[in-house]
C-alpha positions as protocol buffer text, in pm:
chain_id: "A"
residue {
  index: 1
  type: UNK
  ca { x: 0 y: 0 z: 0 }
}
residue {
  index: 2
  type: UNK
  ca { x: 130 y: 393 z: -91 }
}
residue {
  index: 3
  type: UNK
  ca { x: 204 y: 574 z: 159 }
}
residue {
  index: 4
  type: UNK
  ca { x: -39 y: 863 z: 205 }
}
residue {
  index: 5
  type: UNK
  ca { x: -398 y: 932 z: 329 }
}
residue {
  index: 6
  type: UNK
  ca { x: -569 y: 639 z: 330 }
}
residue {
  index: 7
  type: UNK
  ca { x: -886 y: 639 z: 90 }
}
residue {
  index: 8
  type: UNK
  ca { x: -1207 y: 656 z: 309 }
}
residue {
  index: 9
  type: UNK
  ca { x: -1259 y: 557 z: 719 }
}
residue {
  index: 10
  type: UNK
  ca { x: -1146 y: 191 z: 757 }
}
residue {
  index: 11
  type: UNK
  ca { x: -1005 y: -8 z: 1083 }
}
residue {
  index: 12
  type: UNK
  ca { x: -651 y: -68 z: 961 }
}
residue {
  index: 13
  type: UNK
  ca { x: -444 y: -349 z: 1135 }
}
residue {
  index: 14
  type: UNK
  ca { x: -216 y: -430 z: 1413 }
}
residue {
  index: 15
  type: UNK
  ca { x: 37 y: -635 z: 1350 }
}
residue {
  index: 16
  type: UNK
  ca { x: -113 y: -762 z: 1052 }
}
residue {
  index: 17
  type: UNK
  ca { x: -396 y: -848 z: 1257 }
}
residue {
  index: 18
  type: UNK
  ca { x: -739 y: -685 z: 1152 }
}
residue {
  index: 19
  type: UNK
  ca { x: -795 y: -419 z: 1427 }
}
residue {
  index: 20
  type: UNK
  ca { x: -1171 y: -411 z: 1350 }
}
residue {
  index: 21
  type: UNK
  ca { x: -1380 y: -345 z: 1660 }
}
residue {
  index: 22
  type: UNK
  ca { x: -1539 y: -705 z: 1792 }
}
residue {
  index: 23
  type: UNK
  ca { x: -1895 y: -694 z: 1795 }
}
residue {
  index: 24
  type: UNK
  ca { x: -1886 y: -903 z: 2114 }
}
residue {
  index: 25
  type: UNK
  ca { x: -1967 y: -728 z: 2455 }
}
residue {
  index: 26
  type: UNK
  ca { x: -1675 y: -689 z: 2642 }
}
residue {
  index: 27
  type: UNK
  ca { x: -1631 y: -571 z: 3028 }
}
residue {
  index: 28
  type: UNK
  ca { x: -1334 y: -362 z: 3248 }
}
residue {
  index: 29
  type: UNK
  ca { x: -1261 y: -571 z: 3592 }
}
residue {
  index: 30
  type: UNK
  ca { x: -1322 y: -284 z: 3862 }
}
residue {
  index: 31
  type: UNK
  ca { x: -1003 y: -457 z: 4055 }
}
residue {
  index: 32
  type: UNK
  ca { x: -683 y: -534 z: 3809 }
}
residue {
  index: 33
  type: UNK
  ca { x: -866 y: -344 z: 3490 }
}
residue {
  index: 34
  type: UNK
  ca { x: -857 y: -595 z: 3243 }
}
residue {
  index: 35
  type: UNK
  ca { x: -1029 y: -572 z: 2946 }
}
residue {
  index: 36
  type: UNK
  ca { x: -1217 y: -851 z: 2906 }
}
residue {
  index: 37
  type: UNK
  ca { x: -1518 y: -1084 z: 2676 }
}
residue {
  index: 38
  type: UNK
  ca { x: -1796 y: -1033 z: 2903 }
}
residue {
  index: 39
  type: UNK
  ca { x: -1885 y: -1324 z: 3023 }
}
residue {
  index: 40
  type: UNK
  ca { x: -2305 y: -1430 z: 3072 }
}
residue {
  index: 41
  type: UNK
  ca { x: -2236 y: -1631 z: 3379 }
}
residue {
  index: 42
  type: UNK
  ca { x: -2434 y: -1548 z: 3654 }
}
residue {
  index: 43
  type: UNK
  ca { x: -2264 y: -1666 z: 3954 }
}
residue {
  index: 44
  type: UNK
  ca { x: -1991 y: -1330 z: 4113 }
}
residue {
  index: 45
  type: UNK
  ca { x: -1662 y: -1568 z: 4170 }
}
residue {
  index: 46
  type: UNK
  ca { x: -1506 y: -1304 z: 4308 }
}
residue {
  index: 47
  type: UNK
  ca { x: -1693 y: -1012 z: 4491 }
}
residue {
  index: 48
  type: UNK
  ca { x: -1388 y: -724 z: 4400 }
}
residue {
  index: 49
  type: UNK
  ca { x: -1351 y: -917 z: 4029 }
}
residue {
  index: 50
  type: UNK
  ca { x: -1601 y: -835 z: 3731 }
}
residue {
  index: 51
  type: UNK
  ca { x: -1777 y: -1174 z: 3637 }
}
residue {
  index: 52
  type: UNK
  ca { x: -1538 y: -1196 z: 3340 }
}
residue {
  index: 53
  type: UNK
  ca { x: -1235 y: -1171 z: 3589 }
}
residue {
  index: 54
  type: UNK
  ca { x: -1339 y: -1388 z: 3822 }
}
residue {
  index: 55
  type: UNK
  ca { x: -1437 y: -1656 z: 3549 }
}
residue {
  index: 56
  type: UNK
  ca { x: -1050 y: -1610 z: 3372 }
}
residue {
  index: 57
  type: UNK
  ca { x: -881 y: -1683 z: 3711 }
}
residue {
  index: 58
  type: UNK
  ca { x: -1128 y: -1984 z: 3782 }
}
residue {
  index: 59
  type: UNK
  ca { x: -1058 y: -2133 z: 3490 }
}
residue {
  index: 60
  type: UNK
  ca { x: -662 y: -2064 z: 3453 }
}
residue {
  index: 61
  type: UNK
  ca { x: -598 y: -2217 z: 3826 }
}
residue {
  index: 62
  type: UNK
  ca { x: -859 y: -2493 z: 3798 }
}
residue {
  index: 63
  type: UNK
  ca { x: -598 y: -2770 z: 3709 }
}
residue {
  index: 64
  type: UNK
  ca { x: -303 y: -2617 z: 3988 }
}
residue {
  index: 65
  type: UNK
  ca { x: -595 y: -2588 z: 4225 }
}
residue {
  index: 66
  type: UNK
  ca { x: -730 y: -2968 z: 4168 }
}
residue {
  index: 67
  type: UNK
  ca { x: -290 y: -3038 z: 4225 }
}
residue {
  index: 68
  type: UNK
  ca { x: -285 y: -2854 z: 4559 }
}
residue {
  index: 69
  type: UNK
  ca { x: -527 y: -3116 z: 4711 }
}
residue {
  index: 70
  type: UNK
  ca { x: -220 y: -3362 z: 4657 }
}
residue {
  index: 71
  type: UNK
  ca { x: 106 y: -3182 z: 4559 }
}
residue {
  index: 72
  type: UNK
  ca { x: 252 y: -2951 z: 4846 }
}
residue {
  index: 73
  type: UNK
  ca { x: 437 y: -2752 z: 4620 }
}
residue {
  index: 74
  type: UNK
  ca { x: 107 y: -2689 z: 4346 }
}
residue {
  index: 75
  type: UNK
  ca { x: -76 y: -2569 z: 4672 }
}
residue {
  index: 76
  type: UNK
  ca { x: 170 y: -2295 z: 4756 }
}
residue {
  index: 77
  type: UNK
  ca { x: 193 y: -2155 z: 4436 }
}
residue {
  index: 78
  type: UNK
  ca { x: -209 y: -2164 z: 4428 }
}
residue {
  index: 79
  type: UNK
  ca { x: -160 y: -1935 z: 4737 }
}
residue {
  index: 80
  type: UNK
  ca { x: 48 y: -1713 z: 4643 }
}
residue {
  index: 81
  type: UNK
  ca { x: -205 y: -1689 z: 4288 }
}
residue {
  index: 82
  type: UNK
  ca { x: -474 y: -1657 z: 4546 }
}
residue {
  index: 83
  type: UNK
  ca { x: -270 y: -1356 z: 4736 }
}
residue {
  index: 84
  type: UNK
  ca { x: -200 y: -1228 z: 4417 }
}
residue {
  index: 85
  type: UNK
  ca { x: -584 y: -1212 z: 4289 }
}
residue {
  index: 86
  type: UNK
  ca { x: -688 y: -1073 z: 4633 }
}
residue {
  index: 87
  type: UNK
  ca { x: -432 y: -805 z: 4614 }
}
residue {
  index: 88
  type: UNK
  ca { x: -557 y: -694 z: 4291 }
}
residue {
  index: 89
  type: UNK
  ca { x: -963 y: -748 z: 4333 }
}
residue {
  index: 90
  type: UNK
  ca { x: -990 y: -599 z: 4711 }
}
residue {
  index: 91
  type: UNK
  ca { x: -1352 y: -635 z: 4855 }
}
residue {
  index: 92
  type: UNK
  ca { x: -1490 y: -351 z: 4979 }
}
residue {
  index: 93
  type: UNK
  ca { x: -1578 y: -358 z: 5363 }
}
residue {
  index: 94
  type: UNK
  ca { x: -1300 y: -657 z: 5417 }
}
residue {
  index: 95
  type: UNK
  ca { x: -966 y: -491 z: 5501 }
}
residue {
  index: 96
  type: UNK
  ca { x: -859 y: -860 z: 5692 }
}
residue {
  index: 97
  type: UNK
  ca { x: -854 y: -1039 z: 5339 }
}
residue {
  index: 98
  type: UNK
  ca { x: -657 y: -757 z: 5158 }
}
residue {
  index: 99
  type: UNK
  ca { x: -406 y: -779 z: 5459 }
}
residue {
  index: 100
  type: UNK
  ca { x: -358 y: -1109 z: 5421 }
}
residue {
  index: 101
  type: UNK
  ca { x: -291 y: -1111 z: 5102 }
}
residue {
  index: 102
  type: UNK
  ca { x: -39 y: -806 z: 5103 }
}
residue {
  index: 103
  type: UNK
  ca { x: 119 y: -1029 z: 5409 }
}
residue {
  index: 104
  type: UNK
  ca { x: 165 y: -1322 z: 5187 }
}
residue {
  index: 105
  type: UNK
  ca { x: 256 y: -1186 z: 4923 }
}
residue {
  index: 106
  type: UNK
  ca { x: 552 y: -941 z: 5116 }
}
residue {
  index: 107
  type: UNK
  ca { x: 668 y: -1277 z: 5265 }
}
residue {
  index: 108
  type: UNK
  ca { x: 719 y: -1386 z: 4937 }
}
residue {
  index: 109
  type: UNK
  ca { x: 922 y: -1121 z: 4789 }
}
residue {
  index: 110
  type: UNK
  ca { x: 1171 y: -1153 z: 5114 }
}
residue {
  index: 111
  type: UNK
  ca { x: 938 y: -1023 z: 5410 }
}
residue {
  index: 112
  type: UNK
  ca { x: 886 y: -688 z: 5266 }
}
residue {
  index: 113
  type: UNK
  ca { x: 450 y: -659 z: 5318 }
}
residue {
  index: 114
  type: UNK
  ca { x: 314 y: -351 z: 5184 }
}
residue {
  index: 115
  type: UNK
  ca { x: 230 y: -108 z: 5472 }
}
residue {
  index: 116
  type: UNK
  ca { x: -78 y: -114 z: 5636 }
}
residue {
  index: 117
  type: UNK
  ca { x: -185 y: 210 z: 5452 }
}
residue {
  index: 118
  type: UNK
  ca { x: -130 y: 126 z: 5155 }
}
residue {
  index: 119
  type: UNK
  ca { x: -323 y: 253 z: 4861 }
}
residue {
  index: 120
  type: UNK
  ca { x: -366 y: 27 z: 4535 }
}
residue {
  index: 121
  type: UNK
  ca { x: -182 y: 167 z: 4221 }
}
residue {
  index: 122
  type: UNK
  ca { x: -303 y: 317 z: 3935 }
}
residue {
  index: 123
  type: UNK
  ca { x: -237 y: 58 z: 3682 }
}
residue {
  index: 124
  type: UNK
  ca { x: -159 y: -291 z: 3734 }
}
residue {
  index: 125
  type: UNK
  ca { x: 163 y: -410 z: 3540 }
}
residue {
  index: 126
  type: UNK
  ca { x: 58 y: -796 z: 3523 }
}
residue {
  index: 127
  type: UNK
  ca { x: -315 y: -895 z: 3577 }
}
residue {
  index: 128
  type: UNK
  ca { x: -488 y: -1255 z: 3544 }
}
residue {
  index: 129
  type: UNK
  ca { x: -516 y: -1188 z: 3170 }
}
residue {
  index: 130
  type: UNK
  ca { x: -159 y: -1138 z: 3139 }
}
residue {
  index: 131
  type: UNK
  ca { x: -112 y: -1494 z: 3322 }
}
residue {
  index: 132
  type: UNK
  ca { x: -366 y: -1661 z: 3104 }
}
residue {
  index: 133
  type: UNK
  ca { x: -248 y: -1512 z: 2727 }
}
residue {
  index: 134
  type: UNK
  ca { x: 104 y: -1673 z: 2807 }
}
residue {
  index: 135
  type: UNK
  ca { x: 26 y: -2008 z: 2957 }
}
residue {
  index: 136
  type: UNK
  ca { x: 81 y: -2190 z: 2648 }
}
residue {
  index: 137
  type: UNK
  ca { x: 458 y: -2118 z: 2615 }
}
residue {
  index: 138
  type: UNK
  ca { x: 528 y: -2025 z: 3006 }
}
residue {
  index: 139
  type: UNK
  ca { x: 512 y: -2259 z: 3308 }
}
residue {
  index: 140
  type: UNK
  ca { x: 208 y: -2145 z: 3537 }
}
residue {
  index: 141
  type: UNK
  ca { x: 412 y: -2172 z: 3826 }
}
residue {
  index: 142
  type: UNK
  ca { x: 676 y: -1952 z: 3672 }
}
residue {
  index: 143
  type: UNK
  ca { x: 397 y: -1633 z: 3591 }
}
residue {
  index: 144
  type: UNK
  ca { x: 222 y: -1706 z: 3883 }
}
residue {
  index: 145
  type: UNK
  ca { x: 582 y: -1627 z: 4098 }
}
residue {
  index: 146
  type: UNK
  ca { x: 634 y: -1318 z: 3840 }
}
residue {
  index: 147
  type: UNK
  ca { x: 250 y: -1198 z: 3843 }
}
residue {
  index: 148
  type: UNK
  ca { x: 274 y: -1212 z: 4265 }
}
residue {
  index: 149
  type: UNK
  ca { x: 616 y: -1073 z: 4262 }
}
residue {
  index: 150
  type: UNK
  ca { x: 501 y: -765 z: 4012 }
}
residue {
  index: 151
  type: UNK
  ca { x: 177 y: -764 z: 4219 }
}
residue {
  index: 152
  type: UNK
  ca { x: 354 y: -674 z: 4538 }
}
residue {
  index: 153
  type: UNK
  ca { x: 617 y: -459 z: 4366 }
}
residue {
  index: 154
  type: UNK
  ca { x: 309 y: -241 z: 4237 }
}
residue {
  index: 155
  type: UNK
  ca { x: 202 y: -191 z: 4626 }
}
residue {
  index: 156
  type: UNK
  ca { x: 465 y: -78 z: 4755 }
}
residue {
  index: 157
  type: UNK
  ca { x: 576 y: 141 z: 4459 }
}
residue {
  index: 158
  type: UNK
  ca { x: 213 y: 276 z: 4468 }
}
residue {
  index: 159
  type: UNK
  ca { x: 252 y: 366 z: 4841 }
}
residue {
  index: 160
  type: UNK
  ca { x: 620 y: 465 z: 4816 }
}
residue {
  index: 161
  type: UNK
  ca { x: 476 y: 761 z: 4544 }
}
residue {
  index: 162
  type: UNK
  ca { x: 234 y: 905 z: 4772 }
}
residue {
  index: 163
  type: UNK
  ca { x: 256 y: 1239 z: 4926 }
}
C-alpha cells in the first residue's frame, strides 16, 4: 500500500492483525482493569472481580488448584495466585482479606508486606489476563511467581509515590 492518506474511514491493522472493533460485549474488571469478553455467567466468583475476571482466574488455576489437594508444592503456588488475585480485586468492607494477602505476598518477595496504609496503584503491570495469554509457552508456576512478585512490587511502589 502507498504511503499517504488512506482512501475513506477503515479499521486498519495491528500487526497484521485486523484491528476491527469485535462486535462481542466486552467488560473492564473494577479490581486489576482488564479488558475482558464479558462473560453471561451469573454466579460473582469473586466479589472485588467483574464476572469476566473472576471466570478467567477460575478457569486458569482450575488444574493447579485440583494439584494442591495432593502436591505440596502446586498448593503454595495456588496461594500465592490466590494472594495475588486478592491483592488486585480488594472487597470492599473486608480490610482482613486484603491484609492477608499483602502479608503473603511481602513474605514472598523476602518479608517486605506492603504497609498497612497502603493505597492500590493506578495501573496494574501484570493482571490474570496477562497470566492466562502466556500459559501456552510459560510454566504457570513460573507467571504465577512473576505476576505475585510484580503484584507486590506495584504496592509498595504505589505507596512509596504518595505524598
Amino acid at each position: 500500500m502507498p504511503l499517504g492518506p488512506r482512501p475513506g474511514r477503515g479499521w486498519g491493522t495491528i500487526g497484521g492483525v485486523s484491528a476491527v472493533p469485535s462486535s462481542e460485549p466486552i467488560e473492564f474488571c473494577p479490581g486489576c482493569g482488564a479488558v475482558l469478553l464479558h462473560v453471561a455467567d451469573p454466579r460473582a466468583i469473586h466479589p472485588g472481580a467483574s464476572r469476566s475476571c473472576g471466570r478467567l482466574f477460575e478457569v486458569t488455576l482450575r488444574g493447579l488448584r485440583e494439584e494442591g489437594a495432593t502436591d505440596a508444592a502446586s498448593a503454595a503456588v495456588m496461594r500465592l495466585a490466590d494472594a495475588a488475585y486478592d491483592a488486585q480485586h480488594p472487597v470492599p468492607g473486608d480490610p482482613t482479606r486484603l491484609r492477608a494477602a499483602l502479608d503473603r505476598l511481602g513474605a514472598s518477595a523476602g518479608g517486605t508486606a506492603a504497609a498497612d496504609d497502603a493505597a492500590p496503584p493506578h495501573a496494574w503491570r501484570t493482571t490474570i489476563a496477562d497470566v492466562a495469554a502466556d500459559l501456552d509457552v510459560i510454566d504457570l508456576a513460573v507467571l504465577v511467581e512473576s505476576w505475585a512478585r510484580t503484584v507486590h512490587d506495584d504496592w509498595t511502589a504505589a505507596t512509596a509515590a504518595r505524598p
